[in-house]
C-alpha positions in Angstrom: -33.6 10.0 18.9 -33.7 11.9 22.0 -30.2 12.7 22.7 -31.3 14.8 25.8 -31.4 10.9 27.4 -28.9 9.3 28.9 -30.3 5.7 30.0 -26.8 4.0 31.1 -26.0 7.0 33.4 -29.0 7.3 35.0 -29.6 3.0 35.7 -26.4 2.7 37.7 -27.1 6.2 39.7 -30.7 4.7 40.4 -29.6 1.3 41.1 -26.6 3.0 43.5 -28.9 5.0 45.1 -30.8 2.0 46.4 -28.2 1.0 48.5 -28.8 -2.9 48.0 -26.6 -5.1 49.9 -24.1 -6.1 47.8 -22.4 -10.0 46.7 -21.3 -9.0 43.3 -17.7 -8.4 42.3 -16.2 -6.1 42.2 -14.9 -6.3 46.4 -14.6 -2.7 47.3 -18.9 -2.4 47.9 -19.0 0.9 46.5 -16.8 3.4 48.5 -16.0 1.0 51.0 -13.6 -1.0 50.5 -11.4 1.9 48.9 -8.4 3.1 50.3 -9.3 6.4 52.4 -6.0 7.5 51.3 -7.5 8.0 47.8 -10.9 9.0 48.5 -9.4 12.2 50.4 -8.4 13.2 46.8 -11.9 11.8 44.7 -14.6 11.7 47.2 -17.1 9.0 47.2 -19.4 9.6 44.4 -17.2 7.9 41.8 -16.7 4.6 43.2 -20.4 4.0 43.3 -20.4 3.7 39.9 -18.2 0.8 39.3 -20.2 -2.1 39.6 -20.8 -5.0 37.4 -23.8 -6.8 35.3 -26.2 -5.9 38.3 -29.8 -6.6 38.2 -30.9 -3.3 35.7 -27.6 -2.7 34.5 -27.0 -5.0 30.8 -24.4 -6.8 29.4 -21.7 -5.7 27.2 -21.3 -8.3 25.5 -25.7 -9.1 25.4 -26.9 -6.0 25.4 -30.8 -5.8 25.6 -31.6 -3.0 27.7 -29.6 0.6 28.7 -26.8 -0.4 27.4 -28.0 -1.1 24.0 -30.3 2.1 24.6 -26.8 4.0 25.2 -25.1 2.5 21.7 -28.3 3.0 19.6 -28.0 6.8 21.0 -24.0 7.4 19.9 -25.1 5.6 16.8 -27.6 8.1 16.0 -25.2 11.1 17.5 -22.6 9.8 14.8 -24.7 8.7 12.0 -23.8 5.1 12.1 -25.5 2.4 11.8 -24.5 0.5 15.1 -21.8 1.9 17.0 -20.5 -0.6 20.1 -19.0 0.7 23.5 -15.0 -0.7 23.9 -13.6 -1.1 27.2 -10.3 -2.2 26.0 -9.4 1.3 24.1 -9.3 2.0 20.3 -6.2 -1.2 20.1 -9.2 -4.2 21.1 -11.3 -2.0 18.1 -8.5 -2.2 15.6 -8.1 -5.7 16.2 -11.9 -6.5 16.2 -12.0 -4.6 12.9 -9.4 -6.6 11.3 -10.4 -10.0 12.3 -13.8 -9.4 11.0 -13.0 -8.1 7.8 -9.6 -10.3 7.1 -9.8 -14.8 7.2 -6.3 -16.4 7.6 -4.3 -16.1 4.4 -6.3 -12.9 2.5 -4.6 -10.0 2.4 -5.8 -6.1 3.7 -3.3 -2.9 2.8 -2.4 -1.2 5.6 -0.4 1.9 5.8 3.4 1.6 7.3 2.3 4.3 10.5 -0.5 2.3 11.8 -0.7 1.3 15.4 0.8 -1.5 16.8 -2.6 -2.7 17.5 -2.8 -3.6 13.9 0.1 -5.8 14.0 -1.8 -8.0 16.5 -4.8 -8.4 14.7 -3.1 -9.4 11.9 -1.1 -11.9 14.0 -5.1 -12.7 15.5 -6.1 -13.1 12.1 -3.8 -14.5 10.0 -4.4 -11.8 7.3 -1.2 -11.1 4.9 -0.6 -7.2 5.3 0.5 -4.9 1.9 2.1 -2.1 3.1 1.7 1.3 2.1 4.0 4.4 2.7 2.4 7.7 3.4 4.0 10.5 1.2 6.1 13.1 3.1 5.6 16.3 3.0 8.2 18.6 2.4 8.1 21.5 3.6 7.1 20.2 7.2 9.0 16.8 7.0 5.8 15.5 8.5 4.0 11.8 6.6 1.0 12.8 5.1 -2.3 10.7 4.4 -2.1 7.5 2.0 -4.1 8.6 -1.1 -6.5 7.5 -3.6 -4.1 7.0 -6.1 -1.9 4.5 -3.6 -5.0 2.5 -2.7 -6.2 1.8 -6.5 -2.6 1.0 -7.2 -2.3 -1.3 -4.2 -5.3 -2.7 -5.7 -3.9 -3.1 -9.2 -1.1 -5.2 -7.9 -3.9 -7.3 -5.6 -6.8 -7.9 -6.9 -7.5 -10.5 -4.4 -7.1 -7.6 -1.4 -10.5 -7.6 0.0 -9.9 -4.9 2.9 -7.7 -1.5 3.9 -7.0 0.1 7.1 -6.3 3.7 7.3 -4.9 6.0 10.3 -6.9 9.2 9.6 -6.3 11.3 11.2 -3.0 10.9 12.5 -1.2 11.6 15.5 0.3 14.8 13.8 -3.6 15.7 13.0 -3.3 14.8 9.0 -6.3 13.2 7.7 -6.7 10.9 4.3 -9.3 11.4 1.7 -11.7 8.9 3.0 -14.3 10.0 0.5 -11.8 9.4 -2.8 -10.6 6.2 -1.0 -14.1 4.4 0.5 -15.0 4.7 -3.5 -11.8 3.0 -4.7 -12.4 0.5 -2.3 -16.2 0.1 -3.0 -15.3 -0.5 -6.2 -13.3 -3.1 -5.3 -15.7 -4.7 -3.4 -13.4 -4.1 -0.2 -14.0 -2.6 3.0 -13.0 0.7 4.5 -11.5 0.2 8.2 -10.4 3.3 9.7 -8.2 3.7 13.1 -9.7 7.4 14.3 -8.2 7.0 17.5 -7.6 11.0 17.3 -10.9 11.7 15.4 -14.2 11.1 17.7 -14.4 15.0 17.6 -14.6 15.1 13.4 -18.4 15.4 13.8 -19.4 18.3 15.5 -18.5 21.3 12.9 -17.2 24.2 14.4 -14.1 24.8 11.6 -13.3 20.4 12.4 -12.8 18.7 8.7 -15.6 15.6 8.4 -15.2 12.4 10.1 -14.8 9.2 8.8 -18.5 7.5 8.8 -19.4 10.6 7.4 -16.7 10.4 4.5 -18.1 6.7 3.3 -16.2 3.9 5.9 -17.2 0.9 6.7 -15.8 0.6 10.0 -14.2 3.2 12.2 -12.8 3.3 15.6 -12.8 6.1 17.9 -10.8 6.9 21.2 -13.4 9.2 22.8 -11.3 9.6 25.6 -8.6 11.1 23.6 -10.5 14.4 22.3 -14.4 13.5 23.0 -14.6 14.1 27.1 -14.8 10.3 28.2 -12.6 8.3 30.9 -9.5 6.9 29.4 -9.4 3.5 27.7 -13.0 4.1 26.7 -13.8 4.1 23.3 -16.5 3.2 20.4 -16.7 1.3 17.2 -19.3 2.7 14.6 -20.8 0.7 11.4 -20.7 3.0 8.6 -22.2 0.7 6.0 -24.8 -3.1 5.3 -21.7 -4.5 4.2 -20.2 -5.5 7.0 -21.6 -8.9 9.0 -22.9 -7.6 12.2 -22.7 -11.5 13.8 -18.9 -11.8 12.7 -18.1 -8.3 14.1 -19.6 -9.1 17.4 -18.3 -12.6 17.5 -14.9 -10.6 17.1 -15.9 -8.3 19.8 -16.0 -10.8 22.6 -12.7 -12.2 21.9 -11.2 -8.8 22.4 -12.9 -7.5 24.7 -12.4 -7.8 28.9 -15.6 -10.1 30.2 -15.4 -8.0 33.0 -16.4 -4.2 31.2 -15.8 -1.6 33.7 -19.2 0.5 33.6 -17.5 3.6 34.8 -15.9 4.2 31.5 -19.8 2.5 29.8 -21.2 5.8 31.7 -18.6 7.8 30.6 -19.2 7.2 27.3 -22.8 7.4 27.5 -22.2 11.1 29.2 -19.4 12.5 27.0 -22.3 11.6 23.9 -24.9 13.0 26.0 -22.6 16.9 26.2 -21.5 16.2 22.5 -25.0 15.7 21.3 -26.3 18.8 23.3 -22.9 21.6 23.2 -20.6 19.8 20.7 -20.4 22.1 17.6 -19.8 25.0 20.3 -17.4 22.6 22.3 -15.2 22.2 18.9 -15.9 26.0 18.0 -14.4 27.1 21.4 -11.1 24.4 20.6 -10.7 25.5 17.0 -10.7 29.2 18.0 -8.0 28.8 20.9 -5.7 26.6 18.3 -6.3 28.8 15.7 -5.2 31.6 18.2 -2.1 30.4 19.4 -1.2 28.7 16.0 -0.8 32.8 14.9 0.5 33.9 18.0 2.9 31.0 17.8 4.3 31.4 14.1 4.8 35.8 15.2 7.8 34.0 17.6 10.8 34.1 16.0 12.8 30.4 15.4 9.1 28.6 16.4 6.8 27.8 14.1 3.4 25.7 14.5 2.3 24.2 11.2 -1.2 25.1 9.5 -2.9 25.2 6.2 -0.2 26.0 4.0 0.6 22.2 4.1 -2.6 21.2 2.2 -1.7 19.1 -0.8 -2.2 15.7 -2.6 -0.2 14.5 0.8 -2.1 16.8 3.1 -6.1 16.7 1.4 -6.6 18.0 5.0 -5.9 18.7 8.8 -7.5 19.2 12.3 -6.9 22.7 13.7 -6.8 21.5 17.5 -3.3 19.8 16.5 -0.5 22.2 17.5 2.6 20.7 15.8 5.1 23.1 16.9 9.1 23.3 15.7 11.9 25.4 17.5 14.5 23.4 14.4 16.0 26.9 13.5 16.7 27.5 17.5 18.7 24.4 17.1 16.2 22.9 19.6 15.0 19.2 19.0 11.3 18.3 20.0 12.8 15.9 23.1 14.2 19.4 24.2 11.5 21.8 23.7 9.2 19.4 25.6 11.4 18.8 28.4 12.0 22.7 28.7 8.3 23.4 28.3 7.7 20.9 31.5 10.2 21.7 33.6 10.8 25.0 33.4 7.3 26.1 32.8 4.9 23.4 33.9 3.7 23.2 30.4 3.1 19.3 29.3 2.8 18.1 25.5 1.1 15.1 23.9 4.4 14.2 21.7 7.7 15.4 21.2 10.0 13.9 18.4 13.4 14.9 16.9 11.9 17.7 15.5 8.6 19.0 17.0 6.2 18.9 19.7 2.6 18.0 19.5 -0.4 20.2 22.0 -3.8 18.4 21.5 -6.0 21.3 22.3 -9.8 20.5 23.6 -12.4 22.9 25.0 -11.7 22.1 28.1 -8.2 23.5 27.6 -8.6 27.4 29.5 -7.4 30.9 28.0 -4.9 30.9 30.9 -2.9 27.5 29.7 -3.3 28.9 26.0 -1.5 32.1 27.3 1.2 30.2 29.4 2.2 28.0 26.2 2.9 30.8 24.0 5.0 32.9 26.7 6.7 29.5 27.4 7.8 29.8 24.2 8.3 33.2 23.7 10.7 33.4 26.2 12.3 30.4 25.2 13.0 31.7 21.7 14.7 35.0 23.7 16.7 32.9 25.5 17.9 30.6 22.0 18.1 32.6 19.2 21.0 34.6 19.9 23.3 31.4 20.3 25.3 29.8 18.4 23.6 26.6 17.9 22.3 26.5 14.9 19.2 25.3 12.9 19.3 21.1 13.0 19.4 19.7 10.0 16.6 17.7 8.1 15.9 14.2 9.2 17.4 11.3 7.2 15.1 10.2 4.1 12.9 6.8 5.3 14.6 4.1 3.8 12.4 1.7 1.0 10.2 -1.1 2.5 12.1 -4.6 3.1 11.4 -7.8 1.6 8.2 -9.7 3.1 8.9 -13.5 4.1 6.8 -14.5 6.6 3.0 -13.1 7.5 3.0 -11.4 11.1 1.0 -14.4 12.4 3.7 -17.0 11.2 6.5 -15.1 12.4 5.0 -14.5 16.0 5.1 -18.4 16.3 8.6 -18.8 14.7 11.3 -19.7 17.0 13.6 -16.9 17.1 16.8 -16.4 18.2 19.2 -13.6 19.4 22.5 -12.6 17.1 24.6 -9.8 17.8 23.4 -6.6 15.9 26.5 -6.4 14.1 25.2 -9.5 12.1 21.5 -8.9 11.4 21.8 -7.7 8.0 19.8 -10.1 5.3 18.3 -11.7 8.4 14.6 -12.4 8.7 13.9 -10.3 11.9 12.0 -11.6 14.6 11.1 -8.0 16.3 10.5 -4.9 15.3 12.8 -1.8 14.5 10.6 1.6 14.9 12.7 4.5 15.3 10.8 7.3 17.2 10.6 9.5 15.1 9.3 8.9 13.1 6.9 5.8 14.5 7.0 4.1 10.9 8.7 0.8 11.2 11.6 -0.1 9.6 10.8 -3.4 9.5 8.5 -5.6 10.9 8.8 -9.6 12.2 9.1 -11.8 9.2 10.7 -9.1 7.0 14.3 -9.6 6.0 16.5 -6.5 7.2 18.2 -4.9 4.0 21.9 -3.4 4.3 19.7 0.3 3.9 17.7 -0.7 6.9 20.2 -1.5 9.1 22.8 1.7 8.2 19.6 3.8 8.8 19.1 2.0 12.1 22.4 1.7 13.2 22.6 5.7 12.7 20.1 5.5 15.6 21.3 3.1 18.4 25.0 5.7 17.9 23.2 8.2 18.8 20.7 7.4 21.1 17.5 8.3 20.1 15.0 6.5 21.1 13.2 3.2 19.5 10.7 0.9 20.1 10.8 -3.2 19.1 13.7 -4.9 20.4 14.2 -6.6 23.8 17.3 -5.7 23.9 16.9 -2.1 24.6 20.7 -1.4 23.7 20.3 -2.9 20.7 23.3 -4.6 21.2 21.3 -7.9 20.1 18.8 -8.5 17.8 16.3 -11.7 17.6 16.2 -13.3 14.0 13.9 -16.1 13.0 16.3 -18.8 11.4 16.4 -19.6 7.9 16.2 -23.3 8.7 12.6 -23.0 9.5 11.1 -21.9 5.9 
């Protein structure tokens, strides 16, 4: 196709350009309505883009004309074949995903790190999850990709599984073997459904590993905001093979997805294909160098260090260079306080920071200036730490085993729950969720019973407050349960 096109972009600039009068929602009538307060900062330009299903302009949820034009183009860009704009982020695709692959009562394996959005579309669906744990790496502490091996054993004990969801890559940059696994599950007669939130830039060469339509999925779901140049919360769904139901999926779509789609982030997505279909390999050659750059200059600092290939393993089949997972552990720094020095004391702002590292996403938008002002950041943060007495923290705490399942997410979200002191929620079916951050792996989810491990390991937490998502009760002082009574 001609990828030098881009039909979305250029209907709403010709249709603002007519300057019709205007009784469609939204209110503000182009730049009109705005607030001149903000306008001092954007200019006009922008607002005369958000419009609505005006006459020329398609329907998200029908599309016929530039719209459709604009898909069929990022499908053929991404060797799909149909890929579907998302106005709700890669959490309304992760859902959509999951209730068109999964009926009420069959069951999908999904790894333990997924996004929450998977937990509500299996509470949409109705699906009954088998969890997988990612392995962890050793020498970096970080959770690798599920493998193979762990899918055709998941199988072994499920032969009635008829789907799996991966996280590839992850939020660390560690990517699965989607090749080995899309054949174990073809072979299953399963589908592939990949969150690639942090992978819409896995196509474009330039030293990137392969992304996953490429690598044999069925589905995938892309944030193209996060590292492919598009307004946040806009992202795309590809369809990687014939054996997904194109009628279900888009059935699935419209319950997901706002009836109100916001066509600046349409257009956005239409022109961040447009630059990745015209510069992208030299877009991801220009990110890979600067990472690969700093990543040396980085690991030359003495008590930093910024992980790279000599991870690669069974755990680790592969990563993405733009990922700068940096450590400062033997500075007796945590990541919480590398990333608030970095910020306040140098203006320098990361993607992540846990207990023990910090996460730079690096794009090619990124400039040689802020490349150089991260690595003197931490240069002279190492002079300043490594001659006190600190000391190197020690390893985090081994993940405890998965709990006992009870009740599928969809039964459990409708359970009547109460609240019980923490103190007594071990052996209790839990209503919420415990996630400690880090590492973002739940403990347990609702309708899994909390084992004495689980709650030691959590406890060890809430005493020393580090940070968790899941409870209500942000103190953690109370728990909810659902009661027994109600199995």
């Amino acid at each position: 196709m001609d990828q030098n096109r881009t039909p979305l972009l250029d209907a709403v600039a010709e249709y603002a350009a007519g300057e019709p009068a205007y009784f469609k929602i939204p209110a503000h009538r182009f730049e009109r309505g705005i607030s001149p307060r903000w306008r001092k900062w954007t200019g006009d330009g922008i607002f005369r883009f958000d419009l609505t299903e005006a006459e020329g302009l398609d329907d998200l949820h029908g599309a016929q004309g530039v719209i459709r034009q604009a898909q069929e183009l990022a499908a053929d860009l991404y060797g799909a074949r149909k890929t579907y704009f998302l106005v709700n982020g890669t959490t309304c695709g992760n859902e959509a995903m999951i209730l068109a692959a999964c009926r009420e009562g069959e069951k999908i394996l999904v790894p333990r790190n997924a996004h929450k959005s998977v937990l509500m579309g299996l509470i949409l669906s109705g699906a009954h999850p088998v969890y997988l744990m990612p392995p962890r790496q050793e020498e970096s502490g970080l959770f690798g990709g599920i493998t193979p091996r762990q899918v055709e054993e998941g199988f072994r004990q499920h032969p009635d599984c008829r789907s799996v969801f991966l996280v590839s890559p992850t939020y660390y940059g560690i990517l699965s073997d989607i090749r080995g696994i899309a054949r174990v599950c073809h072979e299953h007669d399963a589908l592939l459904l990949v969150d690639e939130a942090h992978g819409a830039h896995l196509y474009f060469g330039g030293g990137l590993p392969r992304g996953a339509i490429s690598e044999g999925a069925d589905l995938c779901v892309q944030s193209t905001h996060k590292v492919a140049g598009s307004l946040t919360q806009s992202s795309m769904l590809h369809v990687g093979s014939d054996r997904v139901d194109p009628g279900r999926l888009e059935s699935c779509l419209h319950m997901v997805q706002s009836t109100s789609p916001s066509y600046l982030l349409m257009v956005s997505l239409d022109a961040a294909r447009y630059e990745l279909a015209r510069n992208g390999t030299g877009m991801m050659e220009r990110a890979c160098r600067m990472a690969q750059k700093a990543r040396r200059a980085i690991c030359r600092i003495p008590g930093m260090h910024c992980w790279g290939e000599e991870i690669l393993g069974d755990a680790v089949p592969a990563l993405d260079p733009t990922r700068l997972v940096i450590t400062a552990r033997q500075l007796g720094i945590s990541g919480y306080q590398l990333a608030d020095l970095l910020y306040e004391e140098y203006q320098v702002g990361m993607e992540l920071a846990d207990d023990s590292r910090v996460v730079a996403v690096v794009t090619w938008a990124n400039t040689g200036e802020e490349m150089n002002r991260l690595t003197a950041a931490l240069e002279d943060i190492s002079r300043r730490y490594r001659d006190s007495v600190r000391g190197a923290l020690s390893d985090a705490q081994p993940h405890p085993t998965l709990p006992p399942y009870v009740l599928s997410p969809r039964k459990a979200f409708f359970a009547p729950k109460k609240s019980i002191p923490w103190r007594e929620a071990v052996g209790k079916i839990a209503g919420e969720s415990l996630i400690p951050y880090p590492p973002g792996i739940p403990l347990v989810y609702p309708g899994e019973r909390i084992s004495p491990e689980i709650w030691e390991y959590m406890e060890r937490y809430r005493s020393a407050g580090l940070h968790f998502h899941g409870p209500a009760d942000r103190n953690l002082s109370e728990f909810q349960i659902i009661p027994e009574e109600i199995l």
